[in-house]
TIVEX-715746 format. One record per residue (C-alpha): x, y, z; residue in one letter. Coordinates in steps of 0.5 Angstrom, whole numbers, plus 500, padded with zeros to 3 digits. Layout:
! TIVEX-715746
XYZa ...
***
This chain:
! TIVEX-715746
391811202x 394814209x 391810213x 395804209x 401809209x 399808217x 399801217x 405798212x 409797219x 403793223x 402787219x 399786211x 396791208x 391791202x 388797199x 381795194x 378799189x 372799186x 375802179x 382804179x 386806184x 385812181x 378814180x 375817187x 371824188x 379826192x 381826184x 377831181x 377836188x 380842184x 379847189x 384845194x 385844200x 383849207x 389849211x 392854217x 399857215x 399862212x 402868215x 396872217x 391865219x 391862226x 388856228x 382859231x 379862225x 380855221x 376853227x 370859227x 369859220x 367851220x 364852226x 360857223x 359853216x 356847220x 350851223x 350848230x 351841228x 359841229x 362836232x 366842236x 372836238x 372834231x 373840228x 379842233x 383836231x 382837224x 385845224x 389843229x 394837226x 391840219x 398843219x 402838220x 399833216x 399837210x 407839211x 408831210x 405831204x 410837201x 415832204x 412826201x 413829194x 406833194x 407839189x 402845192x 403852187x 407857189x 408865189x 416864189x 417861195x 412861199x 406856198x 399861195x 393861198x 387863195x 380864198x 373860198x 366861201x 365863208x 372863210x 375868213x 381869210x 385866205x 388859207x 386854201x 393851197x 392849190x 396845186x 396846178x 391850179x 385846179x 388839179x 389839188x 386832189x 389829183x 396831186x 395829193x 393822192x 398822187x 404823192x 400818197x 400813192x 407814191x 408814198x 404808200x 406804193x 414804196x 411800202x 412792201x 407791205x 402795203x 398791195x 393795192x 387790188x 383795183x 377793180x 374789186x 369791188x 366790195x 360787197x 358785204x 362786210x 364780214x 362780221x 360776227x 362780235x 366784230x 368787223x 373781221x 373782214x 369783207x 367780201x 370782194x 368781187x 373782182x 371784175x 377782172x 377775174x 370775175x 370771181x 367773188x 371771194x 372773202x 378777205x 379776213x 383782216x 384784223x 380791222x 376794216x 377801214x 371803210x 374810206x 368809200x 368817199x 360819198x 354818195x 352823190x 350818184x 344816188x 342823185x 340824178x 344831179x 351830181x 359832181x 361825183x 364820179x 359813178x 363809183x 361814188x 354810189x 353809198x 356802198x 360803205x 355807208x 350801206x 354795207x 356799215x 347799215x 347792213x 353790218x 349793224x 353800225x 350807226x 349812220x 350819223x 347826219x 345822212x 340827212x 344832211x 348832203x 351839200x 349841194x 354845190x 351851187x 355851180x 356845176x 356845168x 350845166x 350844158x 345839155x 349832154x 355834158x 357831165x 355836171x 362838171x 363841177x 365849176x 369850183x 368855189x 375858187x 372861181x 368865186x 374866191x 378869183x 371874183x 367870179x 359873179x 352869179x 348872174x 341869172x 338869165x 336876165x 342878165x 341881173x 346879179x 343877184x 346874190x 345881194x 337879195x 339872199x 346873203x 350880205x 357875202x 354875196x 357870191x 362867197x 356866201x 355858205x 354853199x 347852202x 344859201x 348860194x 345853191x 337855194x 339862191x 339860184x 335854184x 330861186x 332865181x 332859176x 324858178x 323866178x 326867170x 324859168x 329857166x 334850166x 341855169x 344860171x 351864169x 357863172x 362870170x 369871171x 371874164x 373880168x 379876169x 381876162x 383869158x 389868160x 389869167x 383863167x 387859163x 393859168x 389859175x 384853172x 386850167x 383844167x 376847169x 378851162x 380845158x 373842160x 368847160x 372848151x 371841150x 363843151x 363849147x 364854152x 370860153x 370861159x 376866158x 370870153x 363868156x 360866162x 358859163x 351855164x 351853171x 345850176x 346845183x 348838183x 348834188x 356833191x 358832199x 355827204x 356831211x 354825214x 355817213x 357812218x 359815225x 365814228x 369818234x 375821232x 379815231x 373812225x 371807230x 364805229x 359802233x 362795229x 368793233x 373792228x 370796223x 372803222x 370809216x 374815214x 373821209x 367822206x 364816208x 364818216x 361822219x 365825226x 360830226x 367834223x 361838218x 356839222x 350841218x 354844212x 362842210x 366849210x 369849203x 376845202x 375842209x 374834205x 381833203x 383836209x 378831214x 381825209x 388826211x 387828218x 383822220x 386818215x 391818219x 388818226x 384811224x 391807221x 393809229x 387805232x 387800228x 393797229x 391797237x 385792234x 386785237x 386779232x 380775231x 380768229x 377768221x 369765223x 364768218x 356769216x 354768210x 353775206x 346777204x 346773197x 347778191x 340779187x 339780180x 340786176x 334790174x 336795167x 334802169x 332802176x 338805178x 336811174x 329810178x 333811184x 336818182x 329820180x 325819186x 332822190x 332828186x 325830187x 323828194x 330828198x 333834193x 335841195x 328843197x 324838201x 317837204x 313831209x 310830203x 315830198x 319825203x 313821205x 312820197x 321818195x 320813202x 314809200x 317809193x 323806194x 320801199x 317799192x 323797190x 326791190x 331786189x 336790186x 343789183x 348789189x 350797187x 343799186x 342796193x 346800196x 343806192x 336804194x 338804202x 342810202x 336814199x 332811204x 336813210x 336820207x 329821205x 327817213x 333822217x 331828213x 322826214x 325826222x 328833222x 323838222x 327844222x 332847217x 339847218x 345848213x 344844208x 337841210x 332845208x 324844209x 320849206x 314846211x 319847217x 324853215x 327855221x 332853225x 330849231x 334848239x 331841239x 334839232x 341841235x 343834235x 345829231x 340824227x 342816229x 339809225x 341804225x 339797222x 336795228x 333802231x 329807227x 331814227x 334818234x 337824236x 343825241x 
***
């Protein structure tokens, strides 16, 4: 949406989505959105505590553009309509895992994404040249010397037909359904990161996915997640013994990195053997929860849960991608005219492990940045190959997929739990266009994280636990080169 908004005056703009315009990860981020400016806060400390969260691996470049024009950005939103709560009249900030101060705004309590994409819709949607297509999923990219265009199935008229365009940008979000346990929306299944693979570009640092520590965990419920404000508002992790038990891995306790806290508790989950732990902010009384997260509050009652009177049931679900297709600071790809922004990306903004908050921020900032250079691309005159054709659907793999995902590429890996999820998904074949995607993506991952021989943020070996110098660097594959670091 605001790399659309940065377009609208440079020539005809179309915005697909697989579903609604609507349903994306950015509509269900509840936390808020990380942002130097409030009184006490400084750039440089936005800065040092993404540094810090990244665990070596950020892109040190990456992260001063983003705290930098961060500010700025978000001063547009409010301009645009973008309603953030407030104490009077001043914007309020909380505070999240690893930060160092209290930077994170929030609209309606839980709902920031959802208000945030709101008000650039509402933006972009004045705009006579922006149109919008929803339920037309992309299939391929369309590229000879250059990305030139995409092939787009439309479920409503159940047609398939290509667009040519002067520049593609791939803003698909993550990949967090190629895993059996996960936070993310259904359409979020690695399309842009798979078809970017297919169309030759380098995929950076896919080994590297967050796994959030507290995501609902009630038998026939969705992995609703339970988000890190909670903690930030003083919730506590206690195991099913009734114990606390964040003392024993990390000195920050409960808003300690996501990393540390998601292997804590899968630790004390295996130690009491049991399918969760407790997530507690009855401290805070009912009332308090109910106006601070309301739709958190509403969810987890519709599920039998009052989190106002009782602790909740949690464990870790699959949630960020901190890698995808690599891009320099504008979301240029090694695809001329191909571009990716926000979760998709990978501008190294992250590093080994994203700093809570920081996501909605990285996808307005580059959002931005990437509708600037894509107006500086040169038409090119519409020739195109022939997309891969599409195969045939097989009921049920896709749950295979996940399956192997979650076993072999999960929270905790090993050579030989990689080893295996390789070989069983080189074992699959053909698939149905989304369950390709999803086939490829974990393949990368499993082949990436198989590569790495070391621990880091949110990659973790139990055969190679510690950190290694010669890992400080970023995984590269591509199509036609197997896995390198630089």
């Amino acid at each position: 949406m605001r790399a659309a908004i940065e377009l609208a005056d440079a020539g005809t703009v179309l915005v697909v989505a697989k579903d609604s315009l609507r349903e994306s990860s950015s509509e269900y981020a509840q936390g808020g959105i990380a942002v130097a400016l409030s009184d006490d806060d400084e750039v440089e400390l936005h800065e040092q505590d993404t540094l810090y969260a990244g665990d070596g691996l950020c892109d040190r470049a990456a992260v001063r553009t983003l705290v930098e024009e961060g500010p700025a950005a978000i001063q547009e939103l409010i301009d645009w309509g973008a309603e953030f709560d407030r104490e009077g009249t001043k914007l309020a900030f909380t505070r999240e895992g690893a930060h160092s101060r209290d930077r994170i705004l929030h609209a309606h309590g839980d709902s920031t994404g959802r208000e945030i994409a709101r008000a650039l819709y509402h933006k972009a949607s004045s705009l006579p040249n922006v149109t919008f297509r929803s339920f037309a999923a992309t299939t391929e990219l369309l590229v000879d010397g250059g990305a030139f265009g995409a092939m787009i199935y439309d479920a409503n008229a159940n047609i398939e037909f290509a667009i040519p365009a002067r520049a593609v940008l791939l803003a698909t979000g993550g990949l967090g359904r190629v895993f059996l346990n996960t936070t993310n929306p259904d359409v979020a299944t690695g399309d842009g990161v798979a078809m970017a693979w297919r169309a030759g570009a380098e995929i950076a640092d896919i080994e590297f996915v967050q796994f959030h520590p507290t995501a609902l965990a009630v038998p026939g419920a969705p992995r609703f997640l339970l988000s890190e404000a909670l903690r930030g508002e003083g919730a506590l992790l206690i195991n099913t013994l009734g114990e606390r038990f964040m003392e024993r891995y990390h000195p920050l306790l409960e808003l300690a990195p996501r990393d540390v806290v998601a292997r804590a508790i899968v630790s004390e989950m295996t130690r009491t053997n049991s399918p969760h732990v407790f997530l507690d902010l009855t401290q805070r009384g009912e009332s308090f929860i109910r106006g601070r997260f309301p739709r958190i509050y509403e969810t987890c009652l519709r599920y039998g849960i009052n989190i106002g009177t009782a602790p909740a049931p949690v464990a870790p679900a699959a949630h960020y991608a901190m890698g995808g297709v690599y891009t320099d600071l504008d979301g240029r790809t090694s695809v001329p005219g191909l571009f990716a922004s926000g979760e998709a990306a990978c501008t190294g903004v992250h590093g080994a492990n994203r700093l809570a908050s920081n996501s909605l921020l990285e996808g307005v900032v580059f959002g931005i940045r990437a509708g600037r250079a894509m107006r500086e691309t040169p038409s090119t005159a519409p020739h195109s190959l022939p997309p891969d054709a599409a195969t045939a659907y097989h009921p049920g793999l896709a749950e295979k997929i996940q399956g192997i995902a979650w076993e072999g590429c999960g929270i905790v890996r090993s050579e030989e739990g990689l080893t295996r999820a390789c070989t069983q998904l080189e074992s699959l074949a053909p698939v149905s266009p989304e369950e390709r995607s999803m086939r490829q993506v974990a393949l990368l991952i499993a082949r990436c994280a198989l590569a790495r021989k070391e621990s880091r943020g949110a990659h973790f070996r139990v055969d190679y636990p510690d950190k290694v110098a010669a890992f400080e660097k970023h995984s590269v594959i591509s199509r036609s080169q197997d896995v390198a670091f630089r």
